[in-house]
C-alpha positions in Angstrom: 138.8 33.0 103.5 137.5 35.3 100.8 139.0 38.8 100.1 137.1 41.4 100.7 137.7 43.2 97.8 136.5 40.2 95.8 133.1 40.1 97.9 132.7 44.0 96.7 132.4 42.6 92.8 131.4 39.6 93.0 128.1 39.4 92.0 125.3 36.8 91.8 125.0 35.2 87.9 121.6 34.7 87.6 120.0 38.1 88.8 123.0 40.5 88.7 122.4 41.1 93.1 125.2 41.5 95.5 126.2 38.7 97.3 127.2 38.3 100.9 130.0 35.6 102.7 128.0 32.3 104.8 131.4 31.8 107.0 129.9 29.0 108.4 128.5 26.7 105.2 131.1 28.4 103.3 128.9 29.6 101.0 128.4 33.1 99.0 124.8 33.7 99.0 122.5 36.2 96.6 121.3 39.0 98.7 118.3 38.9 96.5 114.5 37.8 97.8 113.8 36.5 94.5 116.9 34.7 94.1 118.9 33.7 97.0 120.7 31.1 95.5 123.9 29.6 97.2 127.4 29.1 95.4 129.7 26.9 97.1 133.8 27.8 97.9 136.1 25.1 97.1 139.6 25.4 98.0 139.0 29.1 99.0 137.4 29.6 95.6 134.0 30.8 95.0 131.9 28.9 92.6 130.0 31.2 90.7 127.9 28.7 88.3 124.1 28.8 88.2 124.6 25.1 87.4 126.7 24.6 90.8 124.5 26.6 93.1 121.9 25.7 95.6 118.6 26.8 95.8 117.6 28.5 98.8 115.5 26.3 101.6 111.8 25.5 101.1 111.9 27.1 97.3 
């Protein structure tokens, strides 16, 4: 779904951490404690708007 040489550069807009491939909700999440937000992949591309992501559950 996403290369992974993309994966290796992406990183998460907000808090500058890596970020890591959710396979299953399609989803490229900040490794990050603090931040853990959630950017959704549309059509195979990753959405990498603070404005677009989801907070992680119970924050």
């Amino acid at each position: 779904m996403i290369d992974k040489e993309l994966l290796e550069i992406l990183a998460c807009p907000k808090c500058k951490s890596e970020v890591r491939l959710d396979e299953t909700a399609q989803r490229i999440v900040c490794t990050s404690p603090m931040c853990g937000l959630r950017y959704p992949i549309r059509d195979g591309i990753p959405v990498m708007l603070i404005d677009e992501a989801e907070k992680p559950t119970g924050a």
